[in-house]
N, C-alpha and C positions, 0 to 999 in steps of 0.2 A: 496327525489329525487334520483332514482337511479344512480351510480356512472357511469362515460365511462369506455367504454371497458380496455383503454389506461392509466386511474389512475391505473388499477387493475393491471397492471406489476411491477415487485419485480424492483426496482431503485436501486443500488449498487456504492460507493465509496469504491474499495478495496486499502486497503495501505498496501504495503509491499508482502503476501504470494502470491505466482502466481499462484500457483495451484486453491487458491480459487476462481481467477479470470476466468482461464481456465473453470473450473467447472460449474460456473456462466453462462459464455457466451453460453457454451452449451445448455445452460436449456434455453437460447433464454433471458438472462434478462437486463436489458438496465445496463451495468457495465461501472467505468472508474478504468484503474490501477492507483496508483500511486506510484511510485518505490520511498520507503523511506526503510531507516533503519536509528537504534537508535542510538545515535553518540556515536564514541567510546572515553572509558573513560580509559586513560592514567594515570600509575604511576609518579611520582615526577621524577621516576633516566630516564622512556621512554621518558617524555617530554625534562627534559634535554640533551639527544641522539639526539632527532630530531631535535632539537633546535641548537645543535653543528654541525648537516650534513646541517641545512638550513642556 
């Protein structure tokens, strides 16, 4: 059975780079961003600083 038209478009979950996103949407292809980044990982003496200003 051949496929629709509409299966055959590139589908896209971009997390994080925008550019690939940007890039993406140009080429007309069905993208969602989603705006993540990796959490940040705190030394022992950083946590206790912030821990003292909060």
């Amino acid at each position: 059975m051949p496929e629709k038209e509409e299966n055959k478009k590139l589908k896209v979950i971009n997390i994080g780079i925008s550019n690939f996103y940007d890039s993406l949407e140009k080429q007309h292809a069905k993208v969602v961003q989603i705006d993540w980044q990796p959490p940040v990982k705190h030394t022992k003496e950083i946590e206790d600083l912030l821990d003292a200003l909060l």
